[in-house]
mmCIF file as Biopython writes it, N, C-alpha, C and O atoms, coordinates in Angstrom:
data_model
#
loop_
_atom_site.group_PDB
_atom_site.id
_atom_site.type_symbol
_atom_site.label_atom_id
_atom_site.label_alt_id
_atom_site.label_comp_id
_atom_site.label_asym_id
_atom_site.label_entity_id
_atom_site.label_seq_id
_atom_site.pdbx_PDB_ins_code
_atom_site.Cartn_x
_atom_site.Cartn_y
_atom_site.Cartn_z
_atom_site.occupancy
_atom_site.B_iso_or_equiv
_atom_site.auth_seq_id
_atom_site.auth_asym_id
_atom_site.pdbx_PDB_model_num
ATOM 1   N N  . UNK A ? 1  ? 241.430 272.397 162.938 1.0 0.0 1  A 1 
ATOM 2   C CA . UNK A ? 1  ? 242.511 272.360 163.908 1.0 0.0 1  A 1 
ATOM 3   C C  . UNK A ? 1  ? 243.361 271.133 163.614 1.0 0.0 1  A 1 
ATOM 4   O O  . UNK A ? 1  ? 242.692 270.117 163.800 1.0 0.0 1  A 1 
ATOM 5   N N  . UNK A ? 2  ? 244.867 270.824 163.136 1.0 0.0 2  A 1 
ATOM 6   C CA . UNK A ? 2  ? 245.437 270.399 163.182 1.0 0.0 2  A 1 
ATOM 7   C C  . UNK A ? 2  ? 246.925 270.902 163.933 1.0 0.0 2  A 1 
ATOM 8   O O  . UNK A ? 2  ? 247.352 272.004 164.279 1.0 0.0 2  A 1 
ATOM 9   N N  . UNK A ? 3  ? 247.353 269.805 163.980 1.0 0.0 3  A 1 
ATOM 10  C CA . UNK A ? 3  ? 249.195 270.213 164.765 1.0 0.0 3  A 1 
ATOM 11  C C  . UNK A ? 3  ? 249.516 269.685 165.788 1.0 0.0 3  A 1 
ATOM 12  O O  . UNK A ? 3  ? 248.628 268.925 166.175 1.0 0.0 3  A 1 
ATOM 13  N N  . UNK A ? 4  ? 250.715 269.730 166.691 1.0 0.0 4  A 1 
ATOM 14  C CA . UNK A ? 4  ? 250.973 268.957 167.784 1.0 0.0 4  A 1 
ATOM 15  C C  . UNK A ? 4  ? 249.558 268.460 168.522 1.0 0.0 4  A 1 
ATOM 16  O O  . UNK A ? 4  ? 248.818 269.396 168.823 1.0 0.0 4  A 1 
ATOM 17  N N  . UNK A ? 5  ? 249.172 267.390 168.791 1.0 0.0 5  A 1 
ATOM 18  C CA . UNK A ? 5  ? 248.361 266.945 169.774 1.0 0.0 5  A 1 
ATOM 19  C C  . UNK A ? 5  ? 247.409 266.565 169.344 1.0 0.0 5  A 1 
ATOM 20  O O  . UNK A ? 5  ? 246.685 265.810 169.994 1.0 0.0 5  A 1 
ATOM 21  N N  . UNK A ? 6  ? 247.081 267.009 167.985 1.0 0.0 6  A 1 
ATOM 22  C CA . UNK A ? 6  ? 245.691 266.842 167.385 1.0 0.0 6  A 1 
ATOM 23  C C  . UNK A ? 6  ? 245.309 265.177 167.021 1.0 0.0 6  A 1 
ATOM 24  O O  . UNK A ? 6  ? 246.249 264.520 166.574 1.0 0.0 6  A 1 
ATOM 25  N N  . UNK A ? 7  ? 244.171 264.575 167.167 1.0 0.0 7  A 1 
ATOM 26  C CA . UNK A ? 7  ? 243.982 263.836 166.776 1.0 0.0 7  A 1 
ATOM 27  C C  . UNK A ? 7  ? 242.754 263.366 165.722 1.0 0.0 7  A 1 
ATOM 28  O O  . UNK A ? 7  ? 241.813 264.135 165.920 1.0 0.0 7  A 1 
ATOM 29  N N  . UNK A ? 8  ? 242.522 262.698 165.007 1.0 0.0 8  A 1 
ATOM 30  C CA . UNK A ? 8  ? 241.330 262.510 163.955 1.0 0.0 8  A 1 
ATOM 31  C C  . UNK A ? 8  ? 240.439 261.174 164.503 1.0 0.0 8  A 1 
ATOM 32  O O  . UNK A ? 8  ? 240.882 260.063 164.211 1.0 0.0 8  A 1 
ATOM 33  N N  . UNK A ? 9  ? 239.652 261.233 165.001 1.0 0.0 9  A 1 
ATOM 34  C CA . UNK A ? 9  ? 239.148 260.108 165.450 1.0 0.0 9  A 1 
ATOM 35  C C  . UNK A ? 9  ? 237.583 259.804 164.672 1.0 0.0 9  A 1 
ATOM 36  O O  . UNK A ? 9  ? 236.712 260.652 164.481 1.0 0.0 9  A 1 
ATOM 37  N N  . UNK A ? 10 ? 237.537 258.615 164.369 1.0 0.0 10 A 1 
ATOM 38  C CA . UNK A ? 10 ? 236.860 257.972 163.441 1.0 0.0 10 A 1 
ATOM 39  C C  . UNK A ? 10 ? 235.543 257.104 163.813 1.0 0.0 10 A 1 
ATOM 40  O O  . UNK A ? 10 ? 235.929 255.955 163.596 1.0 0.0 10 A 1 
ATOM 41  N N  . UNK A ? 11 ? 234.588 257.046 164.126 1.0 0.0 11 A 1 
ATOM 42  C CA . UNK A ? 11 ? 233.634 256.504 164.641 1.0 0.0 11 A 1 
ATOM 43  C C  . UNK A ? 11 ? 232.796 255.930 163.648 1.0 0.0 11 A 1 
ATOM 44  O O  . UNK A ? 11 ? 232.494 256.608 162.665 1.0 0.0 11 A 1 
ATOM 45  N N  . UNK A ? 12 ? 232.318 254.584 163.799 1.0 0.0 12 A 1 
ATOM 46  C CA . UNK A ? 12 ? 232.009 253.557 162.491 1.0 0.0 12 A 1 
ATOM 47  C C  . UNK A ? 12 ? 230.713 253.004 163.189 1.0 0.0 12 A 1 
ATOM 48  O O  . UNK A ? 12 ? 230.927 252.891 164.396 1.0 0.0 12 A 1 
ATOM 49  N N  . UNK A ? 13 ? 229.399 252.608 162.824 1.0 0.0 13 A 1 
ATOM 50  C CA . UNK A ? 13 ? 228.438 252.314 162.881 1.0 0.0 13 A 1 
ATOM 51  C C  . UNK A ? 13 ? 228.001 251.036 161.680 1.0 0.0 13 A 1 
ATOM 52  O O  . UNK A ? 13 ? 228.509 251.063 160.559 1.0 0.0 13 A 1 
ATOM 53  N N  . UNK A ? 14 ? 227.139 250.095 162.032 1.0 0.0 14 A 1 
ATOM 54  C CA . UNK A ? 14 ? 226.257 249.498 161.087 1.0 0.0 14 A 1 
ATOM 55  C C  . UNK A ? 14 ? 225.322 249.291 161.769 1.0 0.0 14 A 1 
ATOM 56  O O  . UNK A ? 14 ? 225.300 248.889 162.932 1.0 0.0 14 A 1 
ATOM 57  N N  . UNK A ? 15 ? 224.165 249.653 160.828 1.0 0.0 15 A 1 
ATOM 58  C CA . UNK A ? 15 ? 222.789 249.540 160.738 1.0 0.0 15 A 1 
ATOM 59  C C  . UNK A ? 15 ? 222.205 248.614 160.226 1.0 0.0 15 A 1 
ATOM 60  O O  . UNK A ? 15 ? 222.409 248.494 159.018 1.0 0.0 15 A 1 
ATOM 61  N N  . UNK A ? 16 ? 221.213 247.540 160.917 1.0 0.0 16 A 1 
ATOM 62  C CA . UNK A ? 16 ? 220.132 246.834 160.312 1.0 0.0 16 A 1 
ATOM 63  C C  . UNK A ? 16 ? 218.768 247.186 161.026 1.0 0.0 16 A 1 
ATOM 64  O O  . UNK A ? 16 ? 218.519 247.760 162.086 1.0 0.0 16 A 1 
ATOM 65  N N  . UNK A ? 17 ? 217.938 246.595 159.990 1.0 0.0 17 A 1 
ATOM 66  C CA . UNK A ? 17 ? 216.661 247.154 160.474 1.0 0.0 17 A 1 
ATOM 67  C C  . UNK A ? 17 ? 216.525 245.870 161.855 1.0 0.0 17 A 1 
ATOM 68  O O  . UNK A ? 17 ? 217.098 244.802 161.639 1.0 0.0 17 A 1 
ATOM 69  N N  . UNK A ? 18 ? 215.762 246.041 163.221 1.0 0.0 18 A 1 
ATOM 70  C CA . UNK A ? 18 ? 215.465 245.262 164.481 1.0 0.0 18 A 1 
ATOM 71  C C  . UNK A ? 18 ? 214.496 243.955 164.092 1.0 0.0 18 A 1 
ATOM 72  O O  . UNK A ? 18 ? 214.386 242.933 164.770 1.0 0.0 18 A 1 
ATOM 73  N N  . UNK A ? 19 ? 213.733 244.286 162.663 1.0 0.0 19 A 1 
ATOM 74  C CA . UNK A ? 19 ? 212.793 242.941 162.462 1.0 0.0 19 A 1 
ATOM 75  C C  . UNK A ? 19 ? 213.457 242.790 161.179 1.0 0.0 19 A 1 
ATOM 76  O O  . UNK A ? 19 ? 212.637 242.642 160.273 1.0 0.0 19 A 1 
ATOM 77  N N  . UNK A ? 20 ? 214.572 242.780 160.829 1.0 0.0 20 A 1 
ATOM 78  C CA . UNK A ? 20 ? 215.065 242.011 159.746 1.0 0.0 20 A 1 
ATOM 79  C C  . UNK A ? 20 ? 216.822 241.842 160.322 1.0 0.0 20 A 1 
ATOM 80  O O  . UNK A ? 20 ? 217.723 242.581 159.924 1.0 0.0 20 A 1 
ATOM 81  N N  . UNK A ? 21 ? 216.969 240.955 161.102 1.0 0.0 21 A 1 
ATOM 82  C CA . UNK A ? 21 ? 218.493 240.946 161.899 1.0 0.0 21 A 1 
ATOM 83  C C  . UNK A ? 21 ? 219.372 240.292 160.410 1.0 0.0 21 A 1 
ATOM 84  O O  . UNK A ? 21 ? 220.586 240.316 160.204 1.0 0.0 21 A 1 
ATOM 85  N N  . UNK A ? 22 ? 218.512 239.854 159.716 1.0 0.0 22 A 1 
ATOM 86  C CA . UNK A ? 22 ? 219.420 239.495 158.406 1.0 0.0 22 A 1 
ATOM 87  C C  . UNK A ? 22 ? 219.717 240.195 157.155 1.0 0.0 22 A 1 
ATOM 88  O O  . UNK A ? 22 ? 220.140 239.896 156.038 1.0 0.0 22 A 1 
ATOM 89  N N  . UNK A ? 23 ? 219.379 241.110 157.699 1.0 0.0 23 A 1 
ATOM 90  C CA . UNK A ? 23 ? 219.663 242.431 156.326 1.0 0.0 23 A 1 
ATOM 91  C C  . UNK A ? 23 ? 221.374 242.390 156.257 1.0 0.0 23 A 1 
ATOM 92  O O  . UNK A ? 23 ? 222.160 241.671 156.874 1.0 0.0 23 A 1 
ATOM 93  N N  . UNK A ? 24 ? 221.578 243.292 155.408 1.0 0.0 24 A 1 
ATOM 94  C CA . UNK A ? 24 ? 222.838 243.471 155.021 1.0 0.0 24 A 1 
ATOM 95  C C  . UNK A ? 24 ? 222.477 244.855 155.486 1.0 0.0 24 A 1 
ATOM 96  O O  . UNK A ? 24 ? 221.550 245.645 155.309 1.0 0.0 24 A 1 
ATOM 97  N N  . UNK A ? 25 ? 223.796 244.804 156.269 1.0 0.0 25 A 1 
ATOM 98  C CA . UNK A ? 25 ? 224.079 246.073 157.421 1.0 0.0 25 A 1 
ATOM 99  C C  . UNK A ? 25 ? 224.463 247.470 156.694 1.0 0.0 25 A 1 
ATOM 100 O O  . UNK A ? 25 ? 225.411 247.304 155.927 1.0 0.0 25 A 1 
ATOM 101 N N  . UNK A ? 26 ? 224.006 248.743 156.727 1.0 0.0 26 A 1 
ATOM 102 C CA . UNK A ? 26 ? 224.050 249.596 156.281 1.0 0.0 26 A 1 
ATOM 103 C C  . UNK A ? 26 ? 225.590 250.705 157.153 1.0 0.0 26 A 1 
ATOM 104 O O  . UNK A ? 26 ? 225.477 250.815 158.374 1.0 0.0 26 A 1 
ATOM 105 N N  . UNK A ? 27 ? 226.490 251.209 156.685 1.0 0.0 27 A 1 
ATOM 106 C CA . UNK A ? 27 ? 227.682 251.605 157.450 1.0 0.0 27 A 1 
ATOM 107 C C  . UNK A ? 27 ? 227.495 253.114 157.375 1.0 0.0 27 A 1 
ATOM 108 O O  . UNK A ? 27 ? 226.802 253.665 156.519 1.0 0.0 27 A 1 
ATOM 109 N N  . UNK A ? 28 ? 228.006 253.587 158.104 1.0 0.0 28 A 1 
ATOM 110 C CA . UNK A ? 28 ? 228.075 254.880 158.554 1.0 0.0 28 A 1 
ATOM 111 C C  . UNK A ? 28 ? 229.545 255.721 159.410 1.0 0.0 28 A 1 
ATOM 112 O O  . UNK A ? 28 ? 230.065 254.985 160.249 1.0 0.0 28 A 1 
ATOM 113 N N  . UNK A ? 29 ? 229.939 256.557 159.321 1.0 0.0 29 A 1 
ATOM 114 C CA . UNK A ? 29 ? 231.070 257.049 159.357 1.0 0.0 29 A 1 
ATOM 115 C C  . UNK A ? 29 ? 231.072 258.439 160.022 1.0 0.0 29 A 1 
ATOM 116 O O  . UNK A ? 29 ? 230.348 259.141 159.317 1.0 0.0 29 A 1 
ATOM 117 N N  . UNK A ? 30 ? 231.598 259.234 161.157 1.0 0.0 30 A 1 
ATOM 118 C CA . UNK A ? 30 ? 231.549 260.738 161.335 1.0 0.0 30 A 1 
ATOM 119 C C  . UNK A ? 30 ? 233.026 260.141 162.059 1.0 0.0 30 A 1 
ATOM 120 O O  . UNK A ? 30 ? 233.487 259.152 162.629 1.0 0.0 30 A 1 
ATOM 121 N N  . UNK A ? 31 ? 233.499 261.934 161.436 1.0 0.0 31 A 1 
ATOM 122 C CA . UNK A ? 31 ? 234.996 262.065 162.067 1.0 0.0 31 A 1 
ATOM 123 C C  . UNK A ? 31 ? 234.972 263.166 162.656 1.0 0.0 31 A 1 
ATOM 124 O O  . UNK A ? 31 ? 234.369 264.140 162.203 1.0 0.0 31 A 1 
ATOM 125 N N  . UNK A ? 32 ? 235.806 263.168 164.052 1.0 0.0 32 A 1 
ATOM 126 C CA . UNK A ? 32 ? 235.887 264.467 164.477 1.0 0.0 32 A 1 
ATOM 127 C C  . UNK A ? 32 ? 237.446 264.517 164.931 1.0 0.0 32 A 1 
ATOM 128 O O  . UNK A ? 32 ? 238.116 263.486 165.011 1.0 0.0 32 A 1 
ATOM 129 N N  . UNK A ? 33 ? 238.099 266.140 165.295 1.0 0.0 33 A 1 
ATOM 130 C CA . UNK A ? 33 ? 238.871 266.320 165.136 1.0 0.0 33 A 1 
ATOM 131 C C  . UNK A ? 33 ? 239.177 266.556 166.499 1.0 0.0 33 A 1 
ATOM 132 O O  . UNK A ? 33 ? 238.399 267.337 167.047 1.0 0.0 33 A 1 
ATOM 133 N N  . UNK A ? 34 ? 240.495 265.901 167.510 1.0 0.0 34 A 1 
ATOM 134 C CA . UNK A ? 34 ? 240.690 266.308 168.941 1.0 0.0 34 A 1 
ATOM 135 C C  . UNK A ? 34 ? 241.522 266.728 168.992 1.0 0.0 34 A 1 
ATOM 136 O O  . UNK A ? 34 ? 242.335 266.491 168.100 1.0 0.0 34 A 1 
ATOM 137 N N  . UNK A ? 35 ? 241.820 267.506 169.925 1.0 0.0 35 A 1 
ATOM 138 C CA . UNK A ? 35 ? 243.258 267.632 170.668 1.0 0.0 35 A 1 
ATOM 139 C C  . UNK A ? 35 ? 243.267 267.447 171.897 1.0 0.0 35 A 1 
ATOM 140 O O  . UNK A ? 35 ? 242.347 267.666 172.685 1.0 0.0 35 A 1 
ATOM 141 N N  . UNK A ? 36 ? 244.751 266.861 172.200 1.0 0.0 36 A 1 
ATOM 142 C CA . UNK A ? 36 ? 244.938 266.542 173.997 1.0 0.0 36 A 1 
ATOM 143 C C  . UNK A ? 36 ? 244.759 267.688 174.652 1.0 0.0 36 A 1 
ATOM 144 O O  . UNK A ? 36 ? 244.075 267.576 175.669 1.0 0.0 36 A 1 
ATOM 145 N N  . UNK A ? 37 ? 245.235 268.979 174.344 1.0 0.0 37 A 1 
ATOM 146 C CA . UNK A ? 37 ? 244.916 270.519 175.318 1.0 0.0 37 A 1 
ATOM 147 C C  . UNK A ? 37 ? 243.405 271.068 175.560 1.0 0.0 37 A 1 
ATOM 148 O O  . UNK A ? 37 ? 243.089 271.861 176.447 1.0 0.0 37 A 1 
ATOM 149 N N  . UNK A ? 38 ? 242.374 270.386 174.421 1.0 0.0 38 A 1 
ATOM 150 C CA . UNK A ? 38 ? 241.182 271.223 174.785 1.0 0.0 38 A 1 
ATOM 151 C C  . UNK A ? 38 ? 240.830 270.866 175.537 1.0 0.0 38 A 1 
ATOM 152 O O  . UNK A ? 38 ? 241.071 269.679 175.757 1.0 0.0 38 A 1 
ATOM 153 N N  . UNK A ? 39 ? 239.783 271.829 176.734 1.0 0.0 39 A 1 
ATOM 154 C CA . UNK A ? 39 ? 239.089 271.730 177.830 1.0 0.0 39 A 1 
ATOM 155 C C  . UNK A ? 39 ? 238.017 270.395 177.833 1.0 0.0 39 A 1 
ATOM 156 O O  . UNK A ? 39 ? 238.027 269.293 178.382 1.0 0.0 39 A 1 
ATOM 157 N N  . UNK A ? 40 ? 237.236 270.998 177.061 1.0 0.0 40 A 1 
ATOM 158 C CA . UNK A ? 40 ? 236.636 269.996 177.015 1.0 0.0 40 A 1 
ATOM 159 C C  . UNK A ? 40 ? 236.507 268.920 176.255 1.0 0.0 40 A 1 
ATOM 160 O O  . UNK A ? 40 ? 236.546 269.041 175.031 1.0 0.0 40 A 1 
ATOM 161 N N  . UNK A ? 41 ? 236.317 267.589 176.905 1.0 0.0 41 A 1 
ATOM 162 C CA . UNK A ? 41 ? 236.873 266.432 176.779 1.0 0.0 41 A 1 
ATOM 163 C C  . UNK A ? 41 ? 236.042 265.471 176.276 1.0 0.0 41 A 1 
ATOM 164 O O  . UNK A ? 41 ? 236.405 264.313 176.068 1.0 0.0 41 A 1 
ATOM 165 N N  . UNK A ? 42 ? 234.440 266.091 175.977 1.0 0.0 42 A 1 
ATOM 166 C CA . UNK A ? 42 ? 233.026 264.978 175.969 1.0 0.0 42 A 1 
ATOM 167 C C  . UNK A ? 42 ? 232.929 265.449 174.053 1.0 0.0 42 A 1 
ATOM 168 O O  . UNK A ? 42 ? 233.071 266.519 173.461 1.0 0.0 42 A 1 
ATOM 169 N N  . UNK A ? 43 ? 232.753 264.644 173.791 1.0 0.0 43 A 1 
ATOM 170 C CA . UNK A ? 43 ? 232.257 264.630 172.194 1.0 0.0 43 A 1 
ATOM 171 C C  . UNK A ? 43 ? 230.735 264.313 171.890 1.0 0.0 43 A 1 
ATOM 172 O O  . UNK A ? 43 ? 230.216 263.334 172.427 1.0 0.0 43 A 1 
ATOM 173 N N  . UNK A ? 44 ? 230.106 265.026 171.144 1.0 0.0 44 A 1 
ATOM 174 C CA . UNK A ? 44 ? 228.954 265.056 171.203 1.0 0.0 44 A 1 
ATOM 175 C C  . UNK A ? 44 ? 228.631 264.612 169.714 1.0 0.0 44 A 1 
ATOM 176 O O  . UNK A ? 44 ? 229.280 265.274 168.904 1.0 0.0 44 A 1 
ATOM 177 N N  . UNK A ? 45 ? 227.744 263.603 169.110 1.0 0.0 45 A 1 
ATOM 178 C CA . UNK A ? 45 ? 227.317 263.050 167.805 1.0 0.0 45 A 1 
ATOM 179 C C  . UNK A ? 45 ? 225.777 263.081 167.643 1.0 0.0 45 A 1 
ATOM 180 O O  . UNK A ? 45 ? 225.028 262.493 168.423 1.0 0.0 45 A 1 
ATOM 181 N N  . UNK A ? 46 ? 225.271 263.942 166.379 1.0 0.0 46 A 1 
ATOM 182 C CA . UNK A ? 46 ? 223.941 263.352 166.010 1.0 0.0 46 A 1 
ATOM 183 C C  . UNK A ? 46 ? 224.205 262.648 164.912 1.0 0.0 46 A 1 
ATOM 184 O O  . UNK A ? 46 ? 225.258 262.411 164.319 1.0 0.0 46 A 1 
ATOM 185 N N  . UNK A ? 47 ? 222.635 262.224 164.651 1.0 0.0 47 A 1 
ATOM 186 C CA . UNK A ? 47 ? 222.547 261.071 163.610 1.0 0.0 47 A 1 
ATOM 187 C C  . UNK A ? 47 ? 223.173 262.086 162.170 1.0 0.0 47 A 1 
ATOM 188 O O  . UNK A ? 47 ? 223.603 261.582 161.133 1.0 0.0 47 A 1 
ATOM 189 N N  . UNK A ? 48 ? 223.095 263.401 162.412 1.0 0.0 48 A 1 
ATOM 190 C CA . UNK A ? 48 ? 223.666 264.483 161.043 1.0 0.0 48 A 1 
ATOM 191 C C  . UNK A ? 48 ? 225.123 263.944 160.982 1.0 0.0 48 A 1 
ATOM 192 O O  . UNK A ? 48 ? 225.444 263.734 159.812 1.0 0.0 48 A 1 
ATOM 193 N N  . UNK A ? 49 ? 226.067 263.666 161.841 1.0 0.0 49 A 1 
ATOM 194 C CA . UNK A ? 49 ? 227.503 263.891 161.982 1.0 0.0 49 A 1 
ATOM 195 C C  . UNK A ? 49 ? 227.561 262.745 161.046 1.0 0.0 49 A 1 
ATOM 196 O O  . UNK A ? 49 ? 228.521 262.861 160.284 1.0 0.0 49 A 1 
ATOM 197 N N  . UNK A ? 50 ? 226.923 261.776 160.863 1.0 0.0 50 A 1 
ATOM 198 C CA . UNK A ? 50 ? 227.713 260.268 160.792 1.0 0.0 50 A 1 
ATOM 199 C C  . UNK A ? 50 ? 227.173 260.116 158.436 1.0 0.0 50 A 1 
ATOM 200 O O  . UNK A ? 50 ? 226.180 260.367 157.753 1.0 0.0 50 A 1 
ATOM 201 N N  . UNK A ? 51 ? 227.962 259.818 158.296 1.0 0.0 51 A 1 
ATOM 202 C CA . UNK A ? 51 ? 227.300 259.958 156.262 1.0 0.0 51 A 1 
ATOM 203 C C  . UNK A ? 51 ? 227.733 258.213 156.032 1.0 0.0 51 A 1 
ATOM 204 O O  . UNK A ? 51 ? 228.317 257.385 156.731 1.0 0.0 51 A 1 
ATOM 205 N N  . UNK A ? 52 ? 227.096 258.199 154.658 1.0 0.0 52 A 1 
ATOM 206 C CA . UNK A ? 52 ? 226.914 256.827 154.468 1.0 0.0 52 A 1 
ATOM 207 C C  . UNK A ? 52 ? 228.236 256.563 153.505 1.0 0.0 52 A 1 
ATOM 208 O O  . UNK A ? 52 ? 228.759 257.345 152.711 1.0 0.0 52 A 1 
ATOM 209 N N  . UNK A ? 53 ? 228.683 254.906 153.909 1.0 0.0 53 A 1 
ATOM 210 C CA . UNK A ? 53 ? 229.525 254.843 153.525 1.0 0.0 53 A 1 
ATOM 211 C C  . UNK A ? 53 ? 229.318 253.613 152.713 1.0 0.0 53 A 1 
ATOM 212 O O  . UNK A ? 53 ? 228.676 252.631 153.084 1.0 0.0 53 A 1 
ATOM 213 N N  . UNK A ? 54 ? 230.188 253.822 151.061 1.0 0.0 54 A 1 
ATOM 214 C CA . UNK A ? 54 ? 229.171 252.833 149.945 1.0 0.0 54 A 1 
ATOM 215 C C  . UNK A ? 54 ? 230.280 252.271 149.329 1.0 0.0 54 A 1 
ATOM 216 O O  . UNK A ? 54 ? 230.134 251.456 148.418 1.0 0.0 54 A 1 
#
């Protein structure tokens, strides 16, 4: 779905492991595609949506 209204919205993550706060942070990326007219308004993400970014 693209065209009037549509938007691409970009959601960015980094990951370190909780017992190593000094790692070098691992990034992650899922895009999804909106528009202002659809009903529904809640966006839903699993850990599948999001790919690694190198």
């Amino acid at each position: 779905m693209s065209g009037e209204g549509s938007n691409l919205i970009r959601f960015y993550i980094a990951e370190i492991p909780e017992d190593n706060p000094d790692a070098v942070p691992l990034f992650r990326m899922a895009e999804v595609m909106v528009n202002i007219a659809d009903e529904n308004k809640n966006i839903t993400l699993t850990p599948h949506d999001f790919t690694l970014i190198q």
